[in-house]
C-alpha positions as CSV (number, residue, x, y, z in Angstrom):
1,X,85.1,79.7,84.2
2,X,83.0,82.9,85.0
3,X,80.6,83.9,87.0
4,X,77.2,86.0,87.1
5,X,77.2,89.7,87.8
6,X,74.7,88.6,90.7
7,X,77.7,87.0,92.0
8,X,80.4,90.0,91.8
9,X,78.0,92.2,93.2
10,X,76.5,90.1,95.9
11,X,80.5,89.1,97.4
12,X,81.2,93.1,97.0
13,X,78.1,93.9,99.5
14,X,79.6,91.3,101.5
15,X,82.5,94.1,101.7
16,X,79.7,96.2,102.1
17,X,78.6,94.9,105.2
18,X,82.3,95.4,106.7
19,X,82.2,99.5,105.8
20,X,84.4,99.1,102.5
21,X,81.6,100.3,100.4
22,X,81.4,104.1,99.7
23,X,78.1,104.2,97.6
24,X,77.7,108.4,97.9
25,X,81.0,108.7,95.8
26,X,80.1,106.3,93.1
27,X,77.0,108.3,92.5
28,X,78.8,111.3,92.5
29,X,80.5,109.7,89.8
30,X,77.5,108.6,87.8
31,X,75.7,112.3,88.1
32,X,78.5,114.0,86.4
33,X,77.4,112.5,83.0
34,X,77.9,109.7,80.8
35,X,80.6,109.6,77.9
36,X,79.3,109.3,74.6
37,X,78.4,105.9,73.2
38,X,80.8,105.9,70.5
39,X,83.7,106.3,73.7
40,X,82.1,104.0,75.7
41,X,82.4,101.6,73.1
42,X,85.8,102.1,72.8
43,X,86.8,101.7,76.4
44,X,84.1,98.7,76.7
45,X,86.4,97.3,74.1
46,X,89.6,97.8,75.3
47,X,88.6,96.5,78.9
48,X,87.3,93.2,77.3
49,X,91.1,93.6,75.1
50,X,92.6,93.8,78.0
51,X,90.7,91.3,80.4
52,X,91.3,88.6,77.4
53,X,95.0,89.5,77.3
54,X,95.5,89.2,81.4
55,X,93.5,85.9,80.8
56,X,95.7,84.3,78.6
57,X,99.5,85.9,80.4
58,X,98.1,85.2,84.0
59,X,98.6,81.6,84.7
60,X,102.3,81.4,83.6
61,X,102.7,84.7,86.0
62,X,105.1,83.5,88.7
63,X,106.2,87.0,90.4
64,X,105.4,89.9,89.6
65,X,105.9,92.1,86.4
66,X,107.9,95.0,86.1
67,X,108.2,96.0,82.5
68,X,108.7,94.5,79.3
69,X,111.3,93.1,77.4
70,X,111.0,92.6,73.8
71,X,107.4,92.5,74.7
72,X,107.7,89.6,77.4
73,X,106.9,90.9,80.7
74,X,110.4,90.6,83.2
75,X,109.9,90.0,87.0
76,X,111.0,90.6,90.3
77,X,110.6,87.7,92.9
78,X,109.8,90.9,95.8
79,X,107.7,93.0,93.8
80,X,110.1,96.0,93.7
81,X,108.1,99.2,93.8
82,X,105.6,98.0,91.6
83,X,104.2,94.6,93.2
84,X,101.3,95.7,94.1
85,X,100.0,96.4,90.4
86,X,99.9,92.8,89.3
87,X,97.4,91.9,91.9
88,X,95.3,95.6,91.1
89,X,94.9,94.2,87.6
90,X,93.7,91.3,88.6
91,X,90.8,92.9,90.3
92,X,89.9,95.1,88.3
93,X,89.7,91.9,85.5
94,X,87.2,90.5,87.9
95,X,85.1,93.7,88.7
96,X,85.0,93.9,85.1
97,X,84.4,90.2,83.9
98,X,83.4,88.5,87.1
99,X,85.7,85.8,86.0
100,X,86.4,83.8,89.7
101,X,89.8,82.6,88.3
102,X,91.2,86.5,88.4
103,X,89.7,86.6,92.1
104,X,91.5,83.5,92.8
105,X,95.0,84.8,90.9
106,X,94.5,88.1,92.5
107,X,94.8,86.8,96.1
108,X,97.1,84.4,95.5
109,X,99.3,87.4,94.2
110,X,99.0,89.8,96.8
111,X,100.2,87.1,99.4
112,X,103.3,87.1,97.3
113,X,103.8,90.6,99.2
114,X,103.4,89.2,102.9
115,X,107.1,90.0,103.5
116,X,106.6,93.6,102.4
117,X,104.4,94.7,105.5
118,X,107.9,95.4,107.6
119,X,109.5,97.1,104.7
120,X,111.0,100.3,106.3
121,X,113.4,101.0,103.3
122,X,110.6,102.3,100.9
123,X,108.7,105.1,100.5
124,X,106.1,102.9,97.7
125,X,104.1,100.8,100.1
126,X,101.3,102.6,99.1
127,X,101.9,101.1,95.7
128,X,102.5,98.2,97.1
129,X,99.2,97.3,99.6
130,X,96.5,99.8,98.3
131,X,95.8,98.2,95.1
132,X,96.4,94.4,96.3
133,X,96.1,94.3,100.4
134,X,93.2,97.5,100.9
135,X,91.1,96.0,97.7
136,X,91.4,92.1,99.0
137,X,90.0,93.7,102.3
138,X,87.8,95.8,100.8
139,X,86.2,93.2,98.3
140,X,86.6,90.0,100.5
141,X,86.0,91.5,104.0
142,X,88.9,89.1,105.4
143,X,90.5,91.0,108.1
144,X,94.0,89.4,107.6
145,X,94.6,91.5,104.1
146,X,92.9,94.7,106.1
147,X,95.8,93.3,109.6
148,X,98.5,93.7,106.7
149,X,98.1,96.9,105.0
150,X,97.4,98.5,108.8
151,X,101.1,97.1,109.4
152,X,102.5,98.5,105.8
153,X,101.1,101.9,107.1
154,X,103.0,101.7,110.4
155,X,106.3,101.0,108.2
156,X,105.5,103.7,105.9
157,X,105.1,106.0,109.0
158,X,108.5,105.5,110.2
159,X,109.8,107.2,107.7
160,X,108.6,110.6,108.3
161,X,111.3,113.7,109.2
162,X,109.4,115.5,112.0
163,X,112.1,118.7,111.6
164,X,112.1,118.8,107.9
165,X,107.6,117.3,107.7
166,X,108.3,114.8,104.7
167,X,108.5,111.0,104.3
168,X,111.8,110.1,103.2
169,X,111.7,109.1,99.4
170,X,114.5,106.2,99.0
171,X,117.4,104.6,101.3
172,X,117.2,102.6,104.5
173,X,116.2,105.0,107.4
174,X,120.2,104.1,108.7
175,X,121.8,105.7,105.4
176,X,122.6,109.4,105.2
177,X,122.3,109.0,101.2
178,X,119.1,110.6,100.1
179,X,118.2,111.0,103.6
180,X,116.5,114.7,103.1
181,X,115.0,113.6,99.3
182,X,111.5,113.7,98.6
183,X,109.9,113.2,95.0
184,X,106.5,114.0,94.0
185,X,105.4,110.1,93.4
186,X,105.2,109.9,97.4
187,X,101.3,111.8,97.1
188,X,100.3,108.5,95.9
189,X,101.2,106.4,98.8
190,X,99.5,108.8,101.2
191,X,96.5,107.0,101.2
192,X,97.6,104.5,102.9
193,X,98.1,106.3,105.8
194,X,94.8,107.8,105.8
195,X,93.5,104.3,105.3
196,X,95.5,103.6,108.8
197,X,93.8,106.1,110.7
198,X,90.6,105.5,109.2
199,X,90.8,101.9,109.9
200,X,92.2,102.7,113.5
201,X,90.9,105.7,115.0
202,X,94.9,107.0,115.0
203,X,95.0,110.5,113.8
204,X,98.7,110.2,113.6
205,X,98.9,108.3,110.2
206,X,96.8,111.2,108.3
207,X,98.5,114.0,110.5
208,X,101.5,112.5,108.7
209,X,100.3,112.3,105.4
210,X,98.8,115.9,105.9
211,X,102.3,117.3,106.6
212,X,104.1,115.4,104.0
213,X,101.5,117.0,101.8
214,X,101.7,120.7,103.0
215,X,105.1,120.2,102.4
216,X,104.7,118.8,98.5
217,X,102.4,121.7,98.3
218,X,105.1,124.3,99.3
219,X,108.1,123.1,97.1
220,X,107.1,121.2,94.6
221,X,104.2,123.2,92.5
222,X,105.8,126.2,90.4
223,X,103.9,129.4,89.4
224,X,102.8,128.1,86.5
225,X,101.4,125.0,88.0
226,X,104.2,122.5,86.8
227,X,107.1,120.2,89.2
228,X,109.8,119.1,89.1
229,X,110.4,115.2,90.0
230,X,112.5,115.7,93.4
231,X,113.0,118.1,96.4
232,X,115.6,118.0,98.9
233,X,116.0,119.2,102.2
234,X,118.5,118.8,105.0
235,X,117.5,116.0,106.7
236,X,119.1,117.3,110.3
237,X,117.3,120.5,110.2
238,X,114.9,120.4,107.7
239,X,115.7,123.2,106.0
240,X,114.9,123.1,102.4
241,X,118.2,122.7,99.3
242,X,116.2,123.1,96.2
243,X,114.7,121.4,93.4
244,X,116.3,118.2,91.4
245,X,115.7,115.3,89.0
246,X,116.3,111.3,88.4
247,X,113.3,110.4,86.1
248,X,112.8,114.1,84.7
249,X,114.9,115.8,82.1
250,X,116.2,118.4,84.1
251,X,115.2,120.0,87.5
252,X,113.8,122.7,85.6
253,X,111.7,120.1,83.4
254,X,108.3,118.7,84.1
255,X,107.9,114.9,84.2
256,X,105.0,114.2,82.9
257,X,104.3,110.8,85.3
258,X,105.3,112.7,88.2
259,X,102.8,115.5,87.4
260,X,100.3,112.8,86.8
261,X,101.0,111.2,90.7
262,X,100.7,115.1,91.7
263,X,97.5,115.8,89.8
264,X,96.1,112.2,91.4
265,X,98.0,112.5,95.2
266,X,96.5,115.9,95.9
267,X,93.3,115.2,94.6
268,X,93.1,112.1,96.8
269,X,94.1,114.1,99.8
270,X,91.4,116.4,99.4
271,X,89.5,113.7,99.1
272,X,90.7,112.1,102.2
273,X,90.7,115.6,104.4
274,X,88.2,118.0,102.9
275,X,91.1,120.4,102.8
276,X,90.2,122.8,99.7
277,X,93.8,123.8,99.3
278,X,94.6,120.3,98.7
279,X,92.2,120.4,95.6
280,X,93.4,124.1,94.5
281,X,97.0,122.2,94.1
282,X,95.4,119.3,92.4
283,X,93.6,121.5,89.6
284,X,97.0,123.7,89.3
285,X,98.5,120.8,88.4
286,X,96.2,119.5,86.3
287,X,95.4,122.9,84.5
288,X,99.0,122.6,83.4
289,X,99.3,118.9,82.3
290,X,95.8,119.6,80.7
291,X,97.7,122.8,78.5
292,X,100.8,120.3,77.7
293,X,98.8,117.8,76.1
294,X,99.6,117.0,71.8
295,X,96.8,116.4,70.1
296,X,97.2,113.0,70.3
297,X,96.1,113.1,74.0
298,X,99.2,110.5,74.5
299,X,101.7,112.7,77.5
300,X,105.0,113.5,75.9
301,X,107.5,112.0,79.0
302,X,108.5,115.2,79.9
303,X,106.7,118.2,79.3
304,X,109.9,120.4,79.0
305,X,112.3,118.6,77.4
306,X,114.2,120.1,74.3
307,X,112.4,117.9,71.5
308,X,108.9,117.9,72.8
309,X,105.9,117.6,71.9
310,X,108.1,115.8,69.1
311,X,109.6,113.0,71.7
312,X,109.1,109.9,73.1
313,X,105.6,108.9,75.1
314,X,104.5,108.0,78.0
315,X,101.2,106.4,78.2
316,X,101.4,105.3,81.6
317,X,101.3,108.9,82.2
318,X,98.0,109.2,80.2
319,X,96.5,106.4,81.9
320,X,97.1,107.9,85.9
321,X,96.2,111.4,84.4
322,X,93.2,110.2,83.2
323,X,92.4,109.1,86.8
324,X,93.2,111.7,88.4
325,X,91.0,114.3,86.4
326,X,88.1,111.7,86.9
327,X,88.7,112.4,90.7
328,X,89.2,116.3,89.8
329,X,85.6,116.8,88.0
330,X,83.6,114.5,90.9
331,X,85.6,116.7,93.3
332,X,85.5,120.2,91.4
333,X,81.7,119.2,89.1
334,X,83.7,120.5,86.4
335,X,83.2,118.5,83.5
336,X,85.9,119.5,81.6
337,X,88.2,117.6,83.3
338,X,85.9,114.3,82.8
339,X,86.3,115.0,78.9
340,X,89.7,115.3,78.9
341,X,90.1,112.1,80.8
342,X,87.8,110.5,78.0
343,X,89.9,112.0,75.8
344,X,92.4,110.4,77.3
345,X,91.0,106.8,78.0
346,X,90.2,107.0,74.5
347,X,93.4,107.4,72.5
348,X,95.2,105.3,74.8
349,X,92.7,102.4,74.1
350,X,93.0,103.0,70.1
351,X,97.0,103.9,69.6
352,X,98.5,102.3,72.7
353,X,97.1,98.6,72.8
354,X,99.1,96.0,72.0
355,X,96.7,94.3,69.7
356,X,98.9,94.8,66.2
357,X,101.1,91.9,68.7
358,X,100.7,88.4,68.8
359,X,103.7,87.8,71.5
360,X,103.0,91.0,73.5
361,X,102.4,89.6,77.2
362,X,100.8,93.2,78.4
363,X,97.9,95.4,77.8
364,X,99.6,98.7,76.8
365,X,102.3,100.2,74.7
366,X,104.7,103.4,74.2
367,X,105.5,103.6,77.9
368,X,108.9,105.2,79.3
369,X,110.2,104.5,82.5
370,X,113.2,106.1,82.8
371,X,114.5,108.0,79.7
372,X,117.3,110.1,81.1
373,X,119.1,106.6,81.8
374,X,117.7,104.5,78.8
375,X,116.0,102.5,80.7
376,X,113.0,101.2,79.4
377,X,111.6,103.9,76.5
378,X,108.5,102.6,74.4
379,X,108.2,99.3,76.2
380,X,104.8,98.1,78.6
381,X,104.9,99.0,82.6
382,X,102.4,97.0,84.7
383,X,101.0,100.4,86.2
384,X,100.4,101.6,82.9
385,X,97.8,98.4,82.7
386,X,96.3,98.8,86.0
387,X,96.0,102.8,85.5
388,X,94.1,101.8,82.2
389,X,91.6,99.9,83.5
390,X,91.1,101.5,86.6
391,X,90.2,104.6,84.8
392,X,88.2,102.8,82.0
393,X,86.3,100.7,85.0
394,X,85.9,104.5,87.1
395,X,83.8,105.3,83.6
396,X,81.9,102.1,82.5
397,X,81.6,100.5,86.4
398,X,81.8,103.5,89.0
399,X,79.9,101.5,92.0
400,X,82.1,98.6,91.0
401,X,85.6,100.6,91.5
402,X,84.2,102.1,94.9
403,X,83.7,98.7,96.0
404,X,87.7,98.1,94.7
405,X,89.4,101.2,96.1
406,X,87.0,103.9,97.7
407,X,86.4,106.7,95.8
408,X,84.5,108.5,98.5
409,X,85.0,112.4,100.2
410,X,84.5,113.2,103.6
């Protein structure tokens, strides 16, 4: 069933040979040090965990996973916001095992999302093609998957507010409701567009994504360095209302996955533009989920709600955190920020696995997904597995991830 590392390498400089390779940043990424053995024993071990658990769950995988339900994954047939994760973790299971059958499973999924590419009624379609349609590209070279995540860019851009300079969060682009709402998740599907315009020449798709970001920058970040989950504006004039919730605790609060797609957007921006302010936002918000943290390293869901750090966890948060602050110390050569995202990696690979679980269909624990409704608190989210491995792979296979999803700076 597997396959050499000769092999994974040799059809990832096939990628190479199309431009997807980004070889600078992954040696960036090597030079600014190597975790301790006893850590990267740890993370070797829970990417092998979690390789062997995707192994086993993947073939009765129909659609694609959305959380957890007494520990069986639940699905949606479209993907939802979160299709495009299923597919990531496939990848990174072949980067990391250079087991064929999870490069096989991995395409097969990300077709699923064909129908997505004219999807003007989401904000998420960077969730939805980076990790599936931009990798498939990236590590097959086929120009159909690169065709379809040009045309999920062009659907994304149609719903940017020139008056108000922000992409529209949720709601068809023909309902008034939540016309003017913007939440901080939206940094992370903003490399898509910069994809576009890298992929095209178009400067329009990143002068889009710039503005939405100057934008985020302006509202969302507060003194201290903490945000709040939503901003809205008035969508005729752009004028801005003030700051709000859904996922957060209050609009005073600090999610602590929202700060984590803040921490990881910005950085990814600077990344993407060489804008240094972009990277002075990213370690503002990192300085203060870095502060927040428990001792356990394992976020709290909301940094200011009443019972923390005594309340329920997120480690989906920890697992995108952890990402991000890899992206902050190649960006900033500050290695604190790699060792707290070791930190991280680490206690989320020995008290968030599901290994104590024999019918446990994902890879990770004690995530929350929407505690101010009750909806799903301490089950598994399929981003929280994808986050996981991407960040463990960032550490243990840095060239490999490059190959995956470009972690290069202009």
């Amino acid at each position: 069933m597997s396959v050499s590392r000769r092999t994974v390498l040799a059809t990832a400089a096939g990628a190479a040979v199309t431009g997807a390779s980004s070889a600078p940043a992954a040696v960036a990424y090597a030079a600014s040090g190597r975790a301790p053995a006893s850590a990267l024993s740890k993370l070797r071990a829970a990417a092998d965990y979690a390789v062997e658990k995707i192994g086993a769950v993947a073939p009765a995988v129909t659609a694609f996973p959305v959380g957890t339900q007494f520990e069986k994954w639940v699905y949606s047939q479209d993907g939802g916001w979160v299709g495009g994760f299923w597919p990531g973790t496939l990848w990174m299971a072949w980067l990391h095992s250079g087991d064929e059958v999870f490069r096989a499973q991995a395409l097969a999924s990300a077709r699923k999302l064909a129908p997505r590419q004219d999807d003007t009624g989401t904000h998420d379609l960077g969730f939805l093609f980076y990790p599936s349609w931009v990798t498939a590209w990236r590590l097959t070279g086929e120009e159909a998957w690169r065709t379809g995540a040009l045309r999920a860019a062009d659907s994304l851009s149609r719903r940017y507010n020139p008056r108000g300079r922000f992409i529209r969060a949720w709601g068809a682009l023909d309902d008034p409701k939540n016309a003017g709402r913007v939440i901080i998740d939206t940094m992370m599907n903003l490399d898509l567009l910069a994809f576009a315009s890298s992929q095209t020449g178009d400067e329009r798709y990143l002068d889009i994504a710039v503005q939405h970001a100057r934008t985020a920058q302006r509202v969302f970040p507060r003194p201290d360095g903490s945000t709040p989950h939503v901003y809205d504006f008035d969508p005729e004039s752009g004028a801005p209302l003030g700051p709000g919730t859904v996922q957060g605790y209050s609009p005073t609060s600090c999610w602590s996955r929202g700060q984590a797609w803040g921490l990881y957007g910005f950085t990814t921006m600077y990344r993407r533009t060489g804008k240094r302010d972009f990277l002075a936002t990213a370690r503002r918000l990192a300085d203060y989920a870095v502060a927040a943290l428990t001792p356990d390293h394992i976020p709290v869901w909301d940094y200011r709600a009443p019972q923390q750090p005594h309340d329920v966890k997120d480690a989906s948060a920890g697992a995108i955190m952890a990402c991000g602050l890899l992206d902050l110390s190649a960006a900033t050569g500050e290695r604190t920020y790699r060792e707290v995202a070791l930190r991280l990696l680490t206690a989320l690979s020995e008290t968030c696995l599901t290994r104590n679980s024999a019918r446990a269909e994902a890879v990770v624990a004690r995530c929350t997904r929407n505690r101010p409704a009750e909806d799903g608190v301490e089950i598994s989210l399929p981003y929280a597995d994808y986050y996981l491995l991407e960040g463990i792979l960032r550490v243990l296979r840095p060239r490999d991830v490059d190959r995956a999803i470009d972690l290069s700076t202009v």
